[in-house]
Structure formats: structure tokens, C-alpha cells
N, C-alpha and C positions, 0 to 999 in steps of 0.2 A: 447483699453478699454475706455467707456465712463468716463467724469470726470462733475463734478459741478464746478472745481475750475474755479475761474475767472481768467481770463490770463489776464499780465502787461509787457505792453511795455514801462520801464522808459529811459529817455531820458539823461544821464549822462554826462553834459555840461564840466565839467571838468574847468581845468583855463582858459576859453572862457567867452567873454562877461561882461561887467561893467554894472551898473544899466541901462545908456540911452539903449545901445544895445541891453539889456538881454529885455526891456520893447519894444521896437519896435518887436525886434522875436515873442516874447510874441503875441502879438498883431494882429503880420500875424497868427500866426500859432494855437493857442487856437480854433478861431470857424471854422478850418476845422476838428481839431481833436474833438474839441464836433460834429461835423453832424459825424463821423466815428461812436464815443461814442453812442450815440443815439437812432443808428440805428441796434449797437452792443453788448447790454447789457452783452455778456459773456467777454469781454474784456475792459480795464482800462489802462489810461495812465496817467506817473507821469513825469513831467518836475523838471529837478537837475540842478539848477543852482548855482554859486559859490556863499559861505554864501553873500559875498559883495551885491547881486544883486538877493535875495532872498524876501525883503520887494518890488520890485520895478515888479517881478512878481507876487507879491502876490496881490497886488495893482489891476494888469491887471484881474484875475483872479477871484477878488470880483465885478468886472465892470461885468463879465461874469458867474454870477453864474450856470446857469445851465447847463455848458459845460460837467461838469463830469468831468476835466483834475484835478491833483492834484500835488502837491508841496512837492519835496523832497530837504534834503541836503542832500551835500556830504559826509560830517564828522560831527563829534561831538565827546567830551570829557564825560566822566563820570561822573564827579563830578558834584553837585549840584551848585556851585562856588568856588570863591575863585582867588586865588593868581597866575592863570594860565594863562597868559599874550599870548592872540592871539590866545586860545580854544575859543570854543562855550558851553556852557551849555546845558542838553537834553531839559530843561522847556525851553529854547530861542529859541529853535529849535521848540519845539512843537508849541509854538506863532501862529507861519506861516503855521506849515507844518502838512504831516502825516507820512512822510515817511523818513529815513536817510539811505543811502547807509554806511556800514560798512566793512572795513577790506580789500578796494579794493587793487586790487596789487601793486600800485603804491604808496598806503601810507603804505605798507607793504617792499616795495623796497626801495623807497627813503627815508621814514621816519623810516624804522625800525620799523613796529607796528607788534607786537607779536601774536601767540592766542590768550595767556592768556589778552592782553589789550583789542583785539576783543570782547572775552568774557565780559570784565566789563564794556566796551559801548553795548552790546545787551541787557546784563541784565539793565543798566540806563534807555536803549532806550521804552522795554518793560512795566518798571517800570512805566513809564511816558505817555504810552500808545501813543508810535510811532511804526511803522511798520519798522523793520528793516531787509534790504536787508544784507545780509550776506556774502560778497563775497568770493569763492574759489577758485581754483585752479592750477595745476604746472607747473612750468619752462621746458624751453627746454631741460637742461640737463637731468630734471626728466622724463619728456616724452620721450627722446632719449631712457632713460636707464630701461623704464620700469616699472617704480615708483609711474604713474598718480594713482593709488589704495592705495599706502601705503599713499601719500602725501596728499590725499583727505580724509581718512579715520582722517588725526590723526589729520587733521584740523578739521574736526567735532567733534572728542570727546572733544577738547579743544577749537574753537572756541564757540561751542556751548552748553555748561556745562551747569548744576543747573538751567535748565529750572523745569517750573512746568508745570504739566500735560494740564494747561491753557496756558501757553506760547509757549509749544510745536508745538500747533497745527495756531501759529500766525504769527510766523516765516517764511522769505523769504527767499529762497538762489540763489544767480547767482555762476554759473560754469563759469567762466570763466578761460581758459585755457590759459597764461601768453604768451606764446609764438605767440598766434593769438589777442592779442593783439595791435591795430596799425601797425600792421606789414600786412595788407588785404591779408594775409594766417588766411582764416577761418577755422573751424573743420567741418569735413563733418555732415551731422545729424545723420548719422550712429556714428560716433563717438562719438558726441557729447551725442548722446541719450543713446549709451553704459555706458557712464560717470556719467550722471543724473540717470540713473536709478541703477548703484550703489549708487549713495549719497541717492535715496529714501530707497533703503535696507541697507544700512547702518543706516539711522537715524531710520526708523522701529526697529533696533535690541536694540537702546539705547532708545529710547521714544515709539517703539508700533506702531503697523501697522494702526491706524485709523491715529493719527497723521502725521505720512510718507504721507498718500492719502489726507493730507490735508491741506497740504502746497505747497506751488508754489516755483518752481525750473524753475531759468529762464540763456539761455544763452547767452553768451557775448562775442565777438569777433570779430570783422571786418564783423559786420551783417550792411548791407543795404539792399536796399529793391529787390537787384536781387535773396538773395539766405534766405531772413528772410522766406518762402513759405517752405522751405524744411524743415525748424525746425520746424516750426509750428503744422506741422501734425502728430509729432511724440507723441507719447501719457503720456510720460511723461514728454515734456518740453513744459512750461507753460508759456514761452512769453521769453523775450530780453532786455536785459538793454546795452543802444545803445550806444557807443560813439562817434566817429565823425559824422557820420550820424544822431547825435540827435539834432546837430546846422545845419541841412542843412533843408529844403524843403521838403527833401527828406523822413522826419522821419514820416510825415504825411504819403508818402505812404507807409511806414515801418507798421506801425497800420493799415493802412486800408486793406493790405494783408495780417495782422496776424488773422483781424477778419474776413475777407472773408476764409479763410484756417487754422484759426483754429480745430481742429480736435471735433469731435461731445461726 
């Protein structure tokens, strides 16, 4: 099925890279991704670098204006300030950026971050008019046992609560499926796109089928650039939020196959 949506390939740095490092990468790798951009106006890429080394690509990036690349954080806190010693605030985030990565499994695992807290950084994030990447998806035992539906479904009704009919449709979400997670067991696109195209009918059923077609659902999981081609052409998933491969060289050809093999 044909789509207008703009597909994004973000590049999810994770705790890689200090200001010098994260500004030299920068630096390679920005104007080969603006010639891809350019040439590919259905397609957008957002580089995530750790808050630490967020002003130092953003820096590179004002050098380079018309590259089209754009600047996400990882996280961010909800509150406007305050007394939260080593959070980010949405307005400090927005400074820099357009985009924050929400709810990833890793600050869901290691840090304990709930729906309902997902929920009240998306609603900050949107408040404040950042694009916030949503992230979902279940563990191995859950996918052993059968679960990837019930655990995706109830992450949505609670990750993604008390939208309005405008915020609905502004929203990002990455699948990512925990157990292909750095583990280079990726999900096949068959699978993966079985997956996505439940969370578009799923979100249809709470926010309305125009909104479902008009958001971008992106997947994530030990995608490089051998097997980013088979997701790409599946017609409900909208691009890749990359992680080890999004410090490598290698993420440039990740974007330039998703926009050559993007689906029409």
C-alpha cells in the first residue's frame, strides 16, 4: 500500500562517544548522510547522541545546515525543573534538538521506567513540541510464550494514554523486540512487519484509523545494512532506529538502502 509518510532512520548512540568523539563522527559522517537526504526527500535521519555530547553535535550540524540530518536525545525527564539531580528537562532538550527516544528497553530494564512514566515524558515531550520516538517491545520469555500481542497491546494503551486528536497523529513508535536486541538475532521482516502492523491496528482502534496511517512505526534490532533492505520494503514499517551500527560508517549505508528500497 502506497504511503506519504516520511521514513526515519535514527541513529541511537547509546553510552558511546564523549563530546571530542561524538564531534569528529559528526563531522565524517553528517555530509554523506545530507548527499543520501537530498537526493531522497521521502526519507530523514536523526543522530542520538549521549545528553553529555549533544551540544558538540549540535555545534557540527549548525556548520552544516542544509544537510537535513537532525538531533535526538536519548532520554529526558518530565518535569519542567526542579530538584532532579542528573535528569534532563523537555525545554533543555528541545534547545538542541527535535527528537527524544522514549521508553527504550534498556531504560525500562536497567532503570525500571514504567508505562505510566513513558506516558508522562511523551505527554512533556509533545507539550513542548518534540517528536517523541516511543519505544516497544517483548522479552524472550514473552515471545517464547506467546505474549508479543498481549505485551505490545497494553504497552500502548498505557505508554501512549491522553493523547489529543493532534498529538495522536505526531507520534513515533519503534518495535523493538528486546530479545534482538544486541544479541545480531534480528526478526525476520515477515515477523517484524506481522508485529507493526498489529500496533498500527491497535492504535487505530484507541485514536482512529487516519491517525494509525499517519504515523511512523520504525524497527529495531541488530539491523545493519545487510538485512535493513528487507524491512524496508514492507509497507508498514517506516524506517529503523539503529544501534550499534549507528556509530559505525556503516549507518550511512543503512540510510542510503533504506532510501533506495524504501517502498513507493
Amino acid at each position: 500500500m502506497a504511503t506519504s509518510r516520511t521514513a526515519i532512520i535514527a541513529g541511537n548512540w547509546k553510552m558511546n562517544m564523549g563530546p571530542q568523539q561524538a564531534s569528529s563522527f559528526a563531522r565524517e559522517i553528517i555530509p554523506a548522510l545530507g548527499r543520501v537526504i537530498q537526493h531522497n526527500p521521502s526519507i530523514m535521519s536523526i543522530l542520538c547522541p549521549p545528553s553529555i555530547s549533544l551540544a558538540s553535535v549540535h555545534e557540527v550540524l549548525e556548520a552544516m545546515p542544509t544537510s537535513g540530518v537532525e538531533l535526538g536525545a536519548q532520554n529526558m525527564y518530565y518535569e519542567d525543573k526542579g530538584a532532579f539531580t542528573g535528569e534532563i528537562a523537555p525545554g533543555m532538550v528541545k534547545e538542541l534538538c527535535t527528537t527524544v527516544i522514549l521508553g527504550h528497553s534498556e531504560r525500562r530494564m536497567y532503570f525500571c521506567e514504567s508505562d505510566e512514566l513513558v506516558n508522562k515524558k511523551t505527554l512533556a515531550a509533545l507539550a513542548y513540541g518534540l517528536r517523541p520516538i516511543v519505544c516497544l517491545g517483548e522479552n524472550s520469555e514473552q515471545y517464547d510464550s506467546g505474549e508479543t500481542q498481549s505485551v505490545i497491546k497494553a504497552q500502548i494503551q498505557q505508554s501512549l494514554a491522553g493523547l489529543s486528536d493532534e498529538q495522536a497523529s505526531q507520534i513515533v513508535i519503534a518495535y523493538e523486540p528486546i530479545w534482538a536486541i544486541g544479541t545480531g538475532k534480528a526478526a525476520t521482516a515477515v515477523g517484524a512487519g506481522h508485529v507493526i502492523h498489529f500496533i498500527r491496528h491497535t492504535y487505530a482502534s484507541i485514536y482512529g484509523e487516519s491517525a494509525a496511517q499517519a504515523i511512523r512505526i520504525l524497527y529495531g534490532g541488530s539491523v545493519t545494512s545487510a538485512n535493513i533492505g528487507e524491512f524496508m520494503v514492507h509497507p508498514d514499517i517506516d524506517g529503523g532506529l539503529i544501534g550499534g551500527a549507528s556509530i559505525k560508517d556503516d549507518f550511512v549505508e543503512i540510510v542510503r538502502i533504506s532510501a533506495e528500497t524504501r517502498h513507493p
